[in-house]
TORLUM-723427 format. One record per residue (C-alpha): x, y, z; residue in three letters. Coordinates in steps of 0.02 Angstrom, whole numbers, plus 50000, padded with zeros to 5 digits. Layout:
# TORLUM-723427
XYZALA...
# end
This chain:
# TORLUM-723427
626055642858827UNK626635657458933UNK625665669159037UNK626715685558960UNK625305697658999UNK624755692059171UNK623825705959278UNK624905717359418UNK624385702559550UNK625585690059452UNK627065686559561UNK627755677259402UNK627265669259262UNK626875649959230UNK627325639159107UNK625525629459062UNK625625613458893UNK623845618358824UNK623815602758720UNK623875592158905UNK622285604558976UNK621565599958804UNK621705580958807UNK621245577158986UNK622205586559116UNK621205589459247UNK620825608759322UNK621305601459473UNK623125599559382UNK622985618259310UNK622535622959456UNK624375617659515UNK625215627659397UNK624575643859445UNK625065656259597UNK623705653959751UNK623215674159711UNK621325669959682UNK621025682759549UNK622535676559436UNK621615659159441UNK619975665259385UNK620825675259243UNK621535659059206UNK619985648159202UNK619185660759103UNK620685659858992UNK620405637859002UNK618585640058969UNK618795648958811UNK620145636958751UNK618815623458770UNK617415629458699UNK618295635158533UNK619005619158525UNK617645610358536UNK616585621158395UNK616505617958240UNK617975627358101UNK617055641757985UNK617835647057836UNK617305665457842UNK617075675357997UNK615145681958060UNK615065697757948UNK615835689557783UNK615115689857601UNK615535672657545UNK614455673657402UNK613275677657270UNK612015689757401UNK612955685057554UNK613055671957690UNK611055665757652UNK610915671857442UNK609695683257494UNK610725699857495UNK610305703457669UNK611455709757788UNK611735707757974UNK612775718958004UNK612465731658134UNK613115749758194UNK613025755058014UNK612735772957956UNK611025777657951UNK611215795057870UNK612485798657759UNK613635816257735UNK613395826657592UNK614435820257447UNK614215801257537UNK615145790457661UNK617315791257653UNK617895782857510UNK619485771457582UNK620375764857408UNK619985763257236UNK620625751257111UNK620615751656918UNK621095736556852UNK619615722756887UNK619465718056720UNK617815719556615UNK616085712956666UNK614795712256786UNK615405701556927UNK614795701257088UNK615995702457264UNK616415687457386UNK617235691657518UNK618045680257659UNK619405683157788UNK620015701757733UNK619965695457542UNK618915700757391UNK618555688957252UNK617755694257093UNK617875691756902UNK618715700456744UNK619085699856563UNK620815706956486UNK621165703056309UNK620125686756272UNK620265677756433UNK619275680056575UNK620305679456763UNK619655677056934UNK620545688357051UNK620935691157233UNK621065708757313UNK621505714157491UNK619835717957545UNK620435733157650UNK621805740757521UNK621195733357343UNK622865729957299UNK622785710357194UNK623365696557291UNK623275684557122UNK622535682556960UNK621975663956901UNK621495660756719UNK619695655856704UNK619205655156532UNK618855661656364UNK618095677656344UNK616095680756323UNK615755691156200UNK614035699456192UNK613205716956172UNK612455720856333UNK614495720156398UNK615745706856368UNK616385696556502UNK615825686256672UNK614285691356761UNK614205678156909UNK615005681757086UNK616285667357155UNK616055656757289UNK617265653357449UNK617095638957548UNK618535634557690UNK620465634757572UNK619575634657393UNK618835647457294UNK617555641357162UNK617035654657003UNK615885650956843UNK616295661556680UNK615195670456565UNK615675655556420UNK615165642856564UNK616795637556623UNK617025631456805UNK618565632856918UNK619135629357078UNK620755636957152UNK621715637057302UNK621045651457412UNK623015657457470UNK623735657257285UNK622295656457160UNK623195638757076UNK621925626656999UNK621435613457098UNK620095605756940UNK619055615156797UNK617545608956694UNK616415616456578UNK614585615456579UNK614625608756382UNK615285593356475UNK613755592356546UNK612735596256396UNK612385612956445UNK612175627956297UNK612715644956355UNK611305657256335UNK611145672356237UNK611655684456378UNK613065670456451UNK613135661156589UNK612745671556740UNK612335659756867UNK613125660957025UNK613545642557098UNK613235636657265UNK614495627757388UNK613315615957517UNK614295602457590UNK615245591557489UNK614465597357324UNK614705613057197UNK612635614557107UNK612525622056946UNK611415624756807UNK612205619056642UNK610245617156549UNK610085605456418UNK609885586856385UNK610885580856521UNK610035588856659UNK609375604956701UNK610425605256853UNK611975595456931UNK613015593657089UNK614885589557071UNK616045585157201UNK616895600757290UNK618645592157291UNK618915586257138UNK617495591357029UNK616755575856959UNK614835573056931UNK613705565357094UNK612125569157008UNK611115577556861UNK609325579556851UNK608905568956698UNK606885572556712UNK607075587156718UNK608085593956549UNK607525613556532UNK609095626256464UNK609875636456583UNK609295654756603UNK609995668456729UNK609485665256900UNK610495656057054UNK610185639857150UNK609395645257341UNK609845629457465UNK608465623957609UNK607705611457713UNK605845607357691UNK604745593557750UNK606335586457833UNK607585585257685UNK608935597157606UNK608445605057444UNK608955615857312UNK607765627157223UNK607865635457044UNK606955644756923UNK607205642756737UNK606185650156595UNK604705641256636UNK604965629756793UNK605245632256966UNK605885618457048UNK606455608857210UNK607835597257178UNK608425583357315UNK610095586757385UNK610515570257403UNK610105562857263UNK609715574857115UNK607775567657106UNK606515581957089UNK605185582757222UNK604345595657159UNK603645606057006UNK602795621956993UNK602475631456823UNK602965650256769UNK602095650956618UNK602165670356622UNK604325668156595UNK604715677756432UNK606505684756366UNK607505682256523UNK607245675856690UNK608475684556814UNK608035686556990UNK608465674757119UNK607085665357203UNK606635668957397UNK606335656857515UNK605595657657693UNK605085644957784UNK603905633757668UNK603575648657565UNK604645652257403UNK604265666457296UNK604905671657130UNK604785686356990UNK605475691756842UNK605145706156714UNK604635708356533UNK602695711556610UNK603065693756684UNK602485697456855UNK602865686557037UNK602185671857123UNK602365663657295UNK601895645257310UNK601865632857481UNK602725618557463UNK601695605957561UNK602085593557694UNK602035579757554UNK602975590757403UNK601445598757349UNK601415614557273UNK600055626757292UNK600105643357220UNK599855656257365UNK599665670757260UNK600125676557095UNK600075696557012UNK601265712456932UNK601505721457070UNK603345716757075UNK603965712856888UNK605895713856962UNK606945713656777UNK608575711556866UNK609425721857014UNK608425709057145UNK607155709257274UNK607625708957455UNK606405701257592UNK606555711957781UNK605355705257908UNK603685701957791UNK604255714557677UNK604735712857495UNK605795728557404UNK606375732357244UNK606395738757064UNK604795733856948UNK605035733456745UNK605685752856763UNK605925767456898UNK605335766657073UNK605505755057198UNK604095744057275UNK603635738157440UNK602655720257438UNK601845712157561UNK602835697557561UNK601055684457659UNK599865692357534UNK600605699857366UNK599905716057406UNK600545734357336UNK600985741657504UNK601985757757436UNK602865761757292UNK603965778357256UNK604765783157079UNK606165793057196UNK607455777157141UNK607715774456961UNK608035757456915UNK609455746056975UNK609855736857107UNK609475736657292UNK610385726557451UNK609955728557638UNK610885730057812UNK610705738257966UNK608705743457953UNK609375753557765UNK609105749257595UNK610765752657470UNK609965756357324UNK610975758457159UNK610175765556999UNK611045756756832UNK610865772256738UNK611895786156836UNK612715775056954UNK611775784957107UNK611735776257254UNK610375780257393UNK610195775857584UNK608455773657616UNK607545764757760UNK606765749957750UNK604885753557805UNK603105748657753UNK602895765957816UNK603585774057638UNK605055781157566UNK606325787757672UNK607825793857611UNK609495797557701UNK610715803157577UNK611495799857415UNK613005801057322UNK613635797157132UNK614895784057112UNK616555791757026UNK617425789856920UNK616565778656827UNK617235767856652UNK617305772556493UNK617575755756439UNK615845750356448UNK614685745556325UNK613505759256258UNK612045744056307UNK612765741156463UNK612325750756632UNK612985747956813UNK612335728956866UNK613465723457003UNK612535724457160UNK613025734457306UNK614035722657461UNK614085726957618UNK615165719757740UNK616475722457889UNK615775739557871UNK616305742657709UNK615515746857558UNK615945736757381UNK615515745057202UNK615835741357053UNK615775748256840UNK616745736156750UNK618795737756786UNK618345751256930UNK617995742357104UNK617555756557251UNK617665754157436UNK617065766157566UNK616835766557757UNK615085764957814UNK615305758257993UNK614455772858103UNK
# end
């Protein structure tokens, strides 16, 4: 390694073998190599330190402020992000590039070391694609599957998955592939009728989850509500064969309680915690109130996990004892969230109930604490103290902070242009992303970016 840029003190520079430092050479030794000018060696031992330490942490396959997946780094659509705008100019924040051609659908953004990944359908086939997350030109395009056809929108509806040098995507007619991260080719592909799953009436719109060595899904049906494959080379670990409910719309959520790793979903009727290790459920509780559809994406904190879907269905939180029990904590309407999500901020719950306005729950009790018909529906993410909350119908999205004080508003704008490919049944689902202060939108083909950072 040479010391090119060496402060004015330098005399000269040094020639230094970083992998010697690195496998035992002594600061005594790098001492040696350096000029006796004491401020030259402390730039250099800082320089040594640093060395060190990054070697010796762990690798990360997405930097600190990276989307990885379905509602970000913890599937909660959270944010932690800071030194974002908190009130936006008239007409909105800058938009920085705009790109037309994402296909059809309704899939969600992952985004990983200055690349977006995200889901369309042209002709039949359904693609996963790459984008330069800070141009939106396409890197690649890999062949996913056949096309879903349905109503409400053909196409996917899930949000891909990166983990490390592979990309992992599930399609709306429930095929999953994994590709190379750099070049999009196939690494495997399976489909969850091989593991006896029956697509449901809306497709598959399950997001899947990368946790270790293991990809978890939710094919439904006879073979086992859910299963974890192996990340490499796709092939079954485990299924849960006692517990054989169909798949509906909602997306694993990963934790540790009462000293084990588990993986929690909610299907039409069941909520569920699901050994990591060995697919064996540990724990039941019942959603008898599930009816059409059950969408949202359960919330976990702590030993707490609550849930809620809409149709007049309602929300529950249950504790999950020290021994797997399941007690129900507190169960009402106040939040009936259809789709669009519910984010959690400190013990604060927000979002959309069956319709316009946006609630705030007390996450500990259940209780109304405001609620404002200012929003109509659609979905809402958080970062930075703000809520991003995007109503399906116009495509209007509003800044407003996240308080139990009220609503707040700080400016709005209307995302343009929007398709005209859509579906008349169809409205604007993908949620809002934020990330590397950027913001991501989507309707169908036409994927937005603009410049939030302050």
């Amino acid at each position: 390694m040479q010391l090119n840029h060496a402060p004015r003190c330098c005399k000269g520079r040094r020639s230094i073998c970083w992998q010697e430092v690195k496998t035992g050479a002594t600061f005594r030794k790098f001492n040696q190599l350096l000029p006796t000018n004491n401020h030259m060696k402390r730039v250099a031992a800082f320089i040594l330190g640093v060395s060190l330490t990054l070697g010796a942490l762990p690798a990360k396959s997405w930097a600190q402020n990276d989307w990885p997946q379905w509602r970000g780094p913890n599937r909660d659509d959270v944010s932690k992000e800071k030194g974002l705008l908190k009130q936006w100019p008239e007409g909105g924040p800058k938009r920085l590039w705009l790109n037309q051609d994402g296909g059809l659908g309704y899939a969600g953004f992952a985004i990983a070391k200055g690349k977006l990944f995200t889901m369309g359908a042209w002709n039949q086939e359904e693609f996963l694609i790459c984008l330069d997350a800070n141009t939106g030109k396409q890197q690649w395009k890999a062949p996913l599957g056949g096309r879903l056809a349905n109503k409400w929108g053909d196409g996917p509806r899930g949000t891909p998955a990166v983990d490390g040098d592979m990309v992992y995507a599930l399609g709306g007619d429930g095929t999953l592939l994994c590709v190379s991260f750099a070049d999009g080719k196939q690494i495997w592909k399976t489909t969850m009728k091989e593991l006896g799953g029956k697509t449901p009436n809306w497709g598959y719109t399950e997001s899947v989850l990368v946790d270790g060595d293991k990809v978890l899904c939710t094919p439904g049906g006879s073979k086992g509500t859910m299963a974890a494959l192996d990340k490499k080379t796709g092939k079954l670990v485990w299924q849960t064969t006692e517990w054989t409910e169909g798949a509906h719309y909602s997306s694993i959520v990963p934790t540790d309680l009462n000293g084990k790793r588990q993986y929690i979903q909610l299907v039409m009727n069941t909520l569920a915690g699901v050994d990591a290790a060995t697919g064996k459920v540990l724990w039941r509780s019942p959603w008898p109130p599930g009816k059409t559809a059950v969408i949202p994406t359960p919330i976990v904190k702590d030993n707490f996990v609550y849930i809620t879907s809409g149709y007049g269905a309602g929300c529950k939180q249950v504790k999950v004892g020290p021994d797997n029990s399941v007690t129900d904590v507190y169960e009402n309407k106040v939040m009936k969230n259809h789709h669009g999500g519910v984010v959690l901020v400190g013990d604060y719950l927000y979002g959309n109930s069956d319709g316009p306005g946006l609630v705030c729950q007390d996450f500990k009790t259940g209780e109304e604490v405001w609620s404002s018909r200012m929003m109509a529906k659609g979905a809402v993410s958080y970062a930075d103290g703000m809520l991003y909350c995007l109503e399906e119908g116009s495509g209007t999205l509003r800044l407003v902070e996240a308080t139990p004080k009220g609503w707040n508003e700080k400016g709005s704008f209307k995302l343009e242009p929007q398709t005209t490919q859509r579906s008349p049944q169809g409205r604007i689902w993908t949620h809002p992303v934020i990330c590397n202060g950027k913001l991501y939108l989507r309707d169908q083909e036409i994927i937005l970016c603009y410049d939030v950072k302050k």
